[in-house]
C-alpha positions as CSV (number, residue, x, y, z in Angstrom):
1,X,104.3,-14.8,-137.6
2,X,100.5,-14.6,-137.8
3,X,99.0,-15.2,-141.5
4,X,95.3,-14.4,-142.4
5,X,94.3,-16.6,-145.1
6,X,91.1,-15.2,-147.1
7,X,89.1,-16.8,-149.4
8,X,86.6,-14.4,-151.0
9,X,83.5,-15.6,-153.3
10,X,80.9,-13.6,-154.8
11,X,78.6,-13.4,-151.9
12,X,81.3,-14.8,-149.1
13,X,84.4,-14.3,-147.5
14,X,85.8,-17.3,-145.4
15,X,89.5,-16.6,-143.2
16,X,91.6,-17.9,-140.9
17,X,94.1,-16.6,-138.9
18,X,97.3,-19.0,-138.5
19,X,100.0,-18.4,-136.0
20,X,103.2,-19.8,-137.9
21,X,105.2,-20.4,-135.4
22,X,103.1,-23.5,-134.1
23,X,100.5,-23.8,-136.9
24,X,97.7,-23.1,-135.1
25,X,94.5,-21.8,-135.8
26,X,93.8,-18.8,-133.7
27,X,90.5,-17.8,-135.7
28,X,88.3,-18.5,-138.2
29,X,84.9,-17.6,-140.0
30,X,83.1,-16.6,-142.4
31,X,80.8,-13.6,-144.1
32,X,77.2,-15.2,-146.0
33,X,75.2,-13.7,-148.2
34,X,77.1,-10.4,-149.0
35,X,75.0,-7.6,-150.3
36,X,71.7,-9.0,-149.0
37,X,69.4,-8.6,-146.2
38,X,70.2,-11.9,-144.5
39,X,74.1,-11.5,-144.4
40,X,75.9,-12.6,-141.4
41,X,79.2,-13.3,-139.9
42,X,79.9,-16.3,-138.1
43,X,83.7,-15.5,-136.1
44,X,85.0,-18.5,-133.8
45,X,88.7,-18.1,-131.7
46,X,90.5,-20.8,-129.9
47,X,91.8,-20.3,-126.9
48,X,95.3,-22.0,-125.5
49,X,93.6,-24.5,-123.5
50,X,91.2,-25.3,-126.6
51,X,88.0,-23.8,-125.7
52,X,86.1,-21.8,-128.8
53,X,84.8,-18.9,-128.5
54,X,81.5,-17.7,-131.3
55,X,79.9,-15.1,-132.1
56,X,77.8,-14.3,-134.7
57,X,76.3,-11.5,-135.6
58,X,73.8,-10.1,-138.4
59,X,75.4,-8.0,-141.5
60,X,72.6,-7.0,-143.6
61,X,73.4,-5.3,-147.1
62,X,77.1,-5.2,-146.4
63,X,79.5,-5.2,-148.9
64,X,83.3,-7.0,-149.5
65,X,84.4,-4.1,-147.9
66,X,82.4,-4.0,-144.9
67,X,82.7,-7.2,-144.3
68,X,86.6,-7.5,-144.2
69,X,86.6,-4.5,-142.1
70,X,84.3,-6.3,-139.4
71,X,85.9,-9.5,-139.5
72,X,88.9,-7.3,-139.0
73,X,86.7,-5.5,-135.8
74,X,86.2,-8.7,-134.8
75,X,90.1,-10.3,-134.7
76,X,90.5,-7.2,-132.8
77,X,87.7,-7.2,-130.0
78,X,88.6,-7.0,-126.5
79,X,86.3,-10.1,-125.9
80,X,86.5,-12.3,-129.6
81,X,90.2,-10.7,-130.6
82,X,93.4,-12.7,-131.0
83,X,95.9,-9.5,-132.3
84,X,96.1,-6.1,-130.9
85,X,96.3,-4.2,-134.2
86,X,96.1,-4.7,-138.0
87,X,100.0,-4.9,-137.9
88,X,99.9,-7.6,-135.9
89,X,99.2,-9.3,-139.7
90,X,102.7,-10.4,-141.1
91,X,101.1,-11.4,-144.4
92,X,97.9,-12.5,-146.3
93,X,97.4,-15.4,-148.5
94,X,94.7,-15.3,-151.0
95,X,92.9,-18.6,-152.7
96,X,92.5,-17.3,-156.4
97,X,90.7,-20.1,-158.2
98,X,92.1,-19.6,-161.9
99,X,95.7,-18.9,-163.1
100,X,95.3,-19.9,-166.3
101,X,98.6,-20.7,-168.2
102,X,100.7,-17.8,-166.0
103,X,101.1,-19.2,-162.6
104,X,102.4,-23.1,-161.8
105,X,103.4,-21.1,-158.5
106,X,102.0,-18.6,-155.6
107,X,103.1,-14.9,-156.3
108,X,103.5,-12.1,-154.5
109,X,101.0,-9.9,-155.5
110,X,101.7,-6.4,-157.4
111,X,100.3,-4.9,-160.6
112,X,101.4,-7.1,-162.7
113,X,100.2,-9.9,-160.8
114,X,96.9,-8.1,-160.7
115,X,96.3,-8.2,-163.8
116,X,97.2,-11.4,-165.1
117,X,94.2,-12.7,-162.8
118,X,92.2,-10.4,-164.5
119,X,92.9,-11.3,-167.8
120,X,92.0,-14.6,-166.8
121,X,88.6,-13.5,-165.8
122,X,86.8,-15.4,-168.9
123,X,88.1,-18.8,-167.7
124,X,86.5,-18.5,-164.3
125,X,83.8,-15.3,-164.5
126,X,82.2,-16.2,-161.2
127,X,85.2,-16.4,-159.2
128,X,88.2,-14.7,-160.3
129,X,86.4,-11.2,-160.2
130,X,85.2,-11.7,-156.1
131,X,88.8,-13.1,-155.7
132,X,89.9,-9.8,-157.0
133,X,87.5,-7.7,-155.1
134,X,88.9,-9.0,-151.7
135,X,92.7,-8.8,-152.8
136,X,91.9,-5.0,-152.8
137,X,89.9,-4.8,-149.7
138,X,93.0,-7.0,-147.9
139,X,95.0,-4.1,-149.4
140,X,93.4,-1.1,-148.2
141,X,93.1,-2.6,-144.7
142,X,96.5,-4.6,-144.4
143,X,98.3,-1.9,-146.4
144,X,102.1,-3.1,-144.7
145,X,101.5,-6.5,-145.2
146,X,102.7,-8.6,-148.2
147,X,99.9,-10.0,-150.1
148,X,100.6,-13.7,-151.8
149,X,98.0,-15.6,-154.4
150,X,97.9,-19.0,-154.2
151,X,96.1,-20.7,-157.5
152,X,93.7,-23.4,-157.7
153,X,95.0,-24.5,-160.7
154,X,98.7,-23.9,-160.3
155,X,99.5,-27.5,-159.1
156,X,97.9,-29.2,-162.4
157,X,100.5,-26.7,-164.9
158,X,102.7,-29.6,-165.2
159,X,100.5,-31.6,-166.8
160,X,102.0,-32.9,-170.5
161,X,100.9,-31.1,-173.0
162,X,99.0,-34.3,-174.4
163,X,97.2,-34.1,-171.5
164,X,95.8,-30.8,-171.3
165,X,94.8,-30.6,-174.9
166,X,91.3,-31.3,-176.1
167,X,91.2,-32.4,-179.6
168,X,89.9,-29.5,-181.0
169,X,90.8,-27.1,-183.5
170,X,94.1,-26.1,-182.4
171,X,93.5,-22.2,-183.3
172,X,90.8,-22.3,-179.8
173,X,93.9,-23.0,-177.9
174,X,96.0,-20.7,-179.8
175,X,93.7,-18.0,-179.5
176,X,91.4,-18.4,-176.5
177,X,93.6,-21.1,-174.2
178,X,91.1,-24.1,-174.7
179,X,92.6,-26.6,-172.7
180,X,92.1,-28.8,-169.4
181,X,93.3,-27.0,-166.2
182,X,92.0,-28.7,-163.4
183,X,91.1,-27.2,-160.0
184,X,91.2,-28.6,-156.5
185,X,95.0,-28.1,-156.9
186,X,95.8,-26.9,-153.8
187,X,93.9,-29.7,-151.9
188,X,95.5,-32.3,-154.2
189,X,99.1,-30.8,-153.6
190,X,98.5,-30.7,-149.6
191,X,97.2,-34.6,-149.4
192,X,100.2,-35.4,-151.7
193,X,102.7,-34.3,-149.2
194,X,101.1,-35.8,-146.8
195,X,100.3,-39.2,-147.9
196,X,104.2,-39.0,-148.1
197,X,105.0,-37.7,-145.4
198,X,103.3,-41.0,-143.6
199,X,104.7,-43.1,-146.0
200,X,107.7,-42.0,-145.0
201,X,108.9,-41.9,-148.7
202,X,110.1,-39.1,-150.8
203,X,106.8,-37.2,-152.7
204,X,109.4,-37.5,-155.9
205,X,109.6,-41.7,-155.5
206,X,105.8,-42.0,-155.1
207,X,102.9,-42.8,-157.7
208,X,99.5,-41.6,-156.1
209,X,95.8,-40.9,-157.2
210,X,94.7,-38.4,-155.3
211,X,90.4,-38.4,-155.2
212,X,89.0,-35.1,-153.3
213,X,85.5,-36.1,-153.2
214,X,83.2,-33.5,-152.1
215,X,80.4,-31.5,-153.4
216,X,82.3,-30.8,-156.0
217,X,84.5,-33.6,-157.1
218,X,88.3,-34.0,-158.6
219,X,90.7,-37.0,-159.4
220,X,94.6,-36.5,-159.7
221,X,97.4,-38.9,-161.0
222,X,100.6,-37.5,-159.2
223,X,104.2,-39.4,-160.8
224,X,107.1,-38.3,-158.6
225,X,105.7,-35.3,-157.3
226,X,103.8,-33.8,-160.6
227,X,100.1,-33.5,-161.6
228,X,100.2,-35.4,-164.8
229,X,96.6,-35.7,-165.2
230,X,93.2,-34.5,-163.2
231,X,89.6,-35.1,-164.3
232,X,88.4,-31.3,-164.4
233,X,89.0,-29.4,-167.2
234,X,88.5,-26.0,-169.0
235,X,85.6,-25.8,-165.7
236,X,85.2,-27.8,-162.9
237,X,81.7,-29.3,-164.5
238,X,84.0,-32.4,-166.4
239,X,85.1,-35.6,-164.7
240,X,83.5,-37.3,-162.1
241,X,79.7,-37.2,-160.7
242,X,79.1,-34.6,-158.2
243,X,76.6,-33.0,-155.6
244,X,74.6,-31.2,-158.7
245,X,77.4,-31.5,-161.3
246,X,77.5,-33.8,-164.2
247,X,80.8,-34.7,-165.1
248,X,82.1,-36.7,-167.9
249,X,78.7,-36.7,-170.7
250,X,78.4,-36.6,-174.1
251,X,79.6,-33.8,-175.8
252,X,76.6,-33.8,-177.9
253,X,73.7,-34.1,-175.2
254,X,73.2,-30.4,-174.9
255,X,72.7,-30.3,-179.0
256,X,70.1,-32.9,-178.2
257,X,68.1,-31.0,-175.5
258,X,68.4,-27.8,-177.9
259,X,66.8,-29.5,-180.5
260,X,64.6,-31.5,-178.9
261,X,63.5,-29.4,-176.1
262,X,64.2,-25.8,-176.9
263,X,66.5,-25.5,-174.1
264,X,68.6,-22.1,-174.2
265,X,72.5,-22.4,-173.7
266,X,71.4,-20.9,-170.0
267,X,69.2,-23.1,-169.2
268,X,71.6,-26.2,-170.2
269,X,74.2,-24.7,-168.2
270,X,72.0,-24.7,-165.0
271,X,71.2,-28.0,-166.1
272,X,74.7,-29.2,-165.9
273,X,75.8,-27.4,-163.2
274,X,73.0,-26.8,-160.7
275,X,70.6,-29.8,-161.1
276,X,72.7,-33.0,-162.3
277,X,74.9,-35.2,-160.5
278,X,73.3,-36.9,-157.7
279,X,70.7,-34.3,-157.3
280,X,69.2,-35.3,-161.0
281,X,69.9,-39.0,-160.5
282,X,68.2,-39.2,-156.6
283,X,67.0,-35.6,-155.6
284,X,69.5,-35.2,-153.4
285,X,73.1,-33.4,-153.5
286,X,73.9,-34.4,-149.6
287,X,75.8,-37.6,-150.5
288,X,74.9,-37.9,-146.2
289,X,70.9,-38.1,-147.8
290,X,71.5,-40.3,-150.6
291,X,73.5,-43.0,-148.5
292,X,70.3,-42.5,-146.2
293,X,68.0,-43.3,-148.4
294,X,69.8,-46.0,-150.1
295,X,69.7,-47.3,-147.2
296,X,66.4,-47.7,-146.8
297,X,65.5,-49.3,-149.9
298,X,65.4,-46.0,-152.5
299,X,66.2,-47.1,-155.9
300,X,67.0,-44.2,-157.6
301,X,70.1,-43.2,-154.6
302,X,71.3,-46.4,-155.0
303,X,71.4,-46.1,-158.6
304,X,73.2,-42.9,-157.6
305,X,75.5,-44.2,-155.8
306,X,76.4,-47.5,-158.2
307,X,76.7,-44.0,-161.1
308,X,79.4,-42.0,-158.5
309,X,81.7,-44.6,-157.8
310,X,81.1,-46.3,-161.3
311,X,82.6,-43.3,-162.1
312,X,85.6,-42.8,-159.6
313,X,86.6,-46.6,-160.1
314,X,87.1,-45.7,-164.2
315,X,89.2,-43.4,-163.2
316,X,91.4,-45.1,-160.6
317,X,92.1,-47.7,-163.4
318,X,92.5,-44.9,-165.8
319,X,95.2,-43.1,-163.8
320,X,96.8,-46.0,-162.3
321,X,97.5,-46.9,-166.5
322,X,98.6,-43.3,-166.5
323,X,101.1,-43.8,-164.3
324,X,102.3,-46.9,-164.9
325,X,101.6,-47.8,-161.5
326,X,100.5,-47.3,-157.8
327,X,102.3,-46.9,-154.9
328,X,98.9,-44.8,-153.0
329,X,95.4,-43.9,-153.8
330,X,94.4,-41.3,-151.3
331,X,90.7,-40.1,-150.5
332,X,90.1,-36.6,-149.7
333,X,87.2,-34.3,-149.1
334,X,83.9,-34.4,-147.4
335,X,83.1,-37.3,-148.7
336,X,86.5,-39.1,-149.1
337,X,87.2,-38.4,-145.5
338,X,83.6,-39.1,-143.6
339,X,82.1,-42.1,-146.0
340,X,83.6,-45.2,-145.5
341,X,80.8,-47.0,-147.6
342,X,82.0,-45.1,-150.2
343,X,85.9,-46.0,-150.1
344,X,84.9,-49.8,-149.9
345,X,83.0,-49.0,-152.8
346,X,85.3,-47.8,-155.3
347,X,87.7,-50.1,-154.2
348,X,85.7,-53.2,-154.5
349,X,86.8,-55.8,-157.3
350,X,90.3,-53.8,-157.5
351,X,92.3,-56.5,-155.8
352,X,94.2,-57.0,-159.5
353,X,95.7,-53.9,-159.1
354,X,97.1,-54.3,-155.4
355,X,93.9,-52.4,-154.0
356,X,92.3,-53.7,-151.3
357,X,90.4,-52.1,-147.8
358,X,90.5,-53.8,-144.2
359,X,87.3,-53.4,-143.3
360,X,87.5,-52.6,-139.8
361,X,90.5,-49.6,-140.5
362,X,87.9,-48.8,-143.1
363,X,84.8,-48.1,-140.1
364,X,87.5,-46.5,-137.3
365,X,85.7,-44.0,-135.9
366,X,88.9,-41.4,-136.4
367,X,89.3,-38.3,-138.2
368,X,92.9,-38.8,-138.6
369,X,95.0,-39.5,-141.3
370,X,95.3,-42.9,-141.8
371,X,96.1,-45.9,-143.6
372,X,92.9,-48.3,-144.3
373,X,94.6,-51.1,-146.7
374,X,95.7,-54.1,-145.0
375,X,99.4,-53.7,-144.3
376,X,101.0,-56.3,-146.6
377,X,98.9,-54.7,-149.4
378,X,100.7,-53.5,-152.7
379,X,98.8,-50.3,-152.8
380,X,98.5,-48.1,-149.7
381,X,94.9,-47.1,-148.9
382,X,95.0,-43.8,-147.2
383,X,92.3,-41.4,-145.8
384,X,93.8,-37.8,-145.7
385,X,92.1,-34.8,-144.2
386,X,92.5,-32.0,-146.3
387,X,93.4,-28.3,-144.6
388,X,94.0,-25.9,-147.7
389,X,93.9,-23.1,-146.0
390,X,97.1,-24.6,-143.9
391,X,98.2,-24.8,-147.3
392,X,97.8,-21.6,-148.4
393,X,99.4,-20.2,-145.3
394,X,102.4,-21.9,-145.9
395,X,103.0,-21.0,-149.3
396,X,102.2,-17.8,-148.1
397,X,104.7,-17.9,-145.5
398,X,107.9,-19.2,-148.3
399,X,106.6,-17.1,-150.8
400,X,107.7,-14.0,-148.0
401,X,110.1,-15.7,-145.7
402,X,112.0,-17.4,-148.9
């Protein structure tokens, strides 16, 4: 059973084709810069014995449509291909970023699925319309295979009610959903499992945080298998520190820079979204830079840094309260994954709660999934690689197979 997994943005489409019968990928790429003259397509294949094969080629002014159609050409090539025709495709999973309150689960996509994503357009107007535009194009092109949406936020539904609510007038919720929904929900979900899955305990026994700490940046308290709490909200801008993103601020800051320097509601949300985080603290969004520079003696990236994991250490101690424990905190992400400086970091000081880092799992030079806590440690310390398009395939896969 081969799946193609798409994830379409406004200007990009990224895919990967799984064979399901062994979970490996047998291609993957992606399409930049959609409708301008610099588009391109990047296509790589892997061959049985591991070898990659790449091409790239230029795409100037193509559009969603042209672009699934040549990264279709291009699973199909005599030289690049891995399937002999479009039917070749059992099924396609789609990453939709918002399901508002309608979907804690994948779907199988028809009309009325359709729609529902549309109507949640206003919670996530950049992303929910491009994830539209390439369910349609996947449509036209795959028109026998099934078609199944797998939700950013559908992993975070089963957060309490007391946790999602913002205290707010409660007639914004009633009448335009204001509330906390969270994102990042299928990485969280996939690192879960896993962290698990090495554990060797049931997902439904376990208390975990799961941190995905990338450009963009998420927390996650997880009690017996259920997101009970994340740190993104209505948008991803609120929780911790990111690349260019705020996070957590006060409410009333953007009042203040109104009144005091005429900024327009545009211009504070470029502000928030587009030139904060570590970029406004240090210059820099590539936490690779800032740990650089730190390095060699910067103040403001060290600032930076003692601002991120300030941050992500509040909330470890905030979730691990949550939950009323912690059997696993589990780092995720670009970041979470490839910086051990940071891990050491927002576990220093922690030893109260069981937390503590071996220093020497802590450097491995591995990018597997493992354990970095000493091993008589109360709290497990685990490094998981995320794969969310893995993920979505096999959603994809039960959502058809059943």
């Amino acid at each position: 059973m081969k799946i193609l997994v798409i994830n379409t943005g406004s200007s990009s489409i990224k895919y990967q084709l799984f064979d399901m019968a062994t979970e490996k990928v047998l291609a993957t790429g992606i399409a930049e810069n959609i409708g301008s003259d610099a588009g391109s397509l990047t296509h790589t294949t892997m061959a049985q014995d591991g070898t990659r094969k790449k091409k790239c080629i230029s795409a100037s002014h193509m559009d969603h449509s042209k672009g699934l159609a040549r990264i279709t050409a291009l699973l199909m090539d005599r030289d690049h291909g891995v399937i002999r025709d479009t039917s070749d495709i059992a099924a396609v999973g789609h990453r939709v970023v918002h399901g508002g309150e309608t979907f804690q689960t994948p779907g199988i996509i028809d009309k009325e699925v359709m729609d529902e994503i549309e109507k949640n357009i206003p919670l996530a107007p950049l992303h929910n319309p491009a994830n539209l535009t390439g369910i349609r194009v996947a449509q036209s092109i795959f028109p026998h295979a099934p078609q199944v949406a797998v939700f950013d936020t559908a992993f975070h539904q089963t957060l309490p009610k007391h946790a999602y609510m913002y205290a707010l007038p409660y007639e914004l919720y009633e009448k335009i959903r204001v509330r906390r929904y969270g994102f990042h929900g299928t990485s969280h979900s996939y690192v879960a499992q896993e962290a698990a899955d090495f554990l060797g305990k049931p997902l439904d026994r376990l208390h975990l945080i799961t941190l995905h700490l990338g450009n963009g940046a998420s927390a996650s308290a997880v009690k017996n298998g259920q997101c009970v709490d994340t740190s993104m909200g209505l948008t991803p801008l609120e929780g911790l520190v990111m690349g260019t993103r705020a996070g957590d601020i006060d409410p009333a800051i953007p009042f203040f820079l109104s009144r005091h320097l005429n900024m327009s509601i545009d211009d504070m949300d470029d502000l928030l979204n587009k030139e904060s985080g570590l970029k406004g603290l240090c210059g820099e969004n590539d936490m690779r830079s800032v740990l650089d520079n730190a390095a060699k003696g910067d103040d403001q990236s060290r600032l930076a840094l003692d601002v991120y994991t300030y941050r992500i250490k509040k909330y470890i101690g905030a979730y691990t309260a949550v939950l009323g424990g912690l059997d696993a905190l589990v780092f995720t992400g670009g970041i979470g994954e490839n910086a051990p400086e940071i891990r050491e970091r927002c576990c220093s000081n922690l030893t109260y709660l069981g937390i503590g880092i071996d220093p020497d799992k802590n450097m491995a030079d591995t990018k597997n999934l493992r354990q970095i806590s000493p091993v008589e440690a109360a709290v497990a310390i685990l490094v998981v690689p995320t794969n969310e398009e893995l993920k979505i395939a096999r959603e994809t896969q039960k959502m058809v197979c059943g």
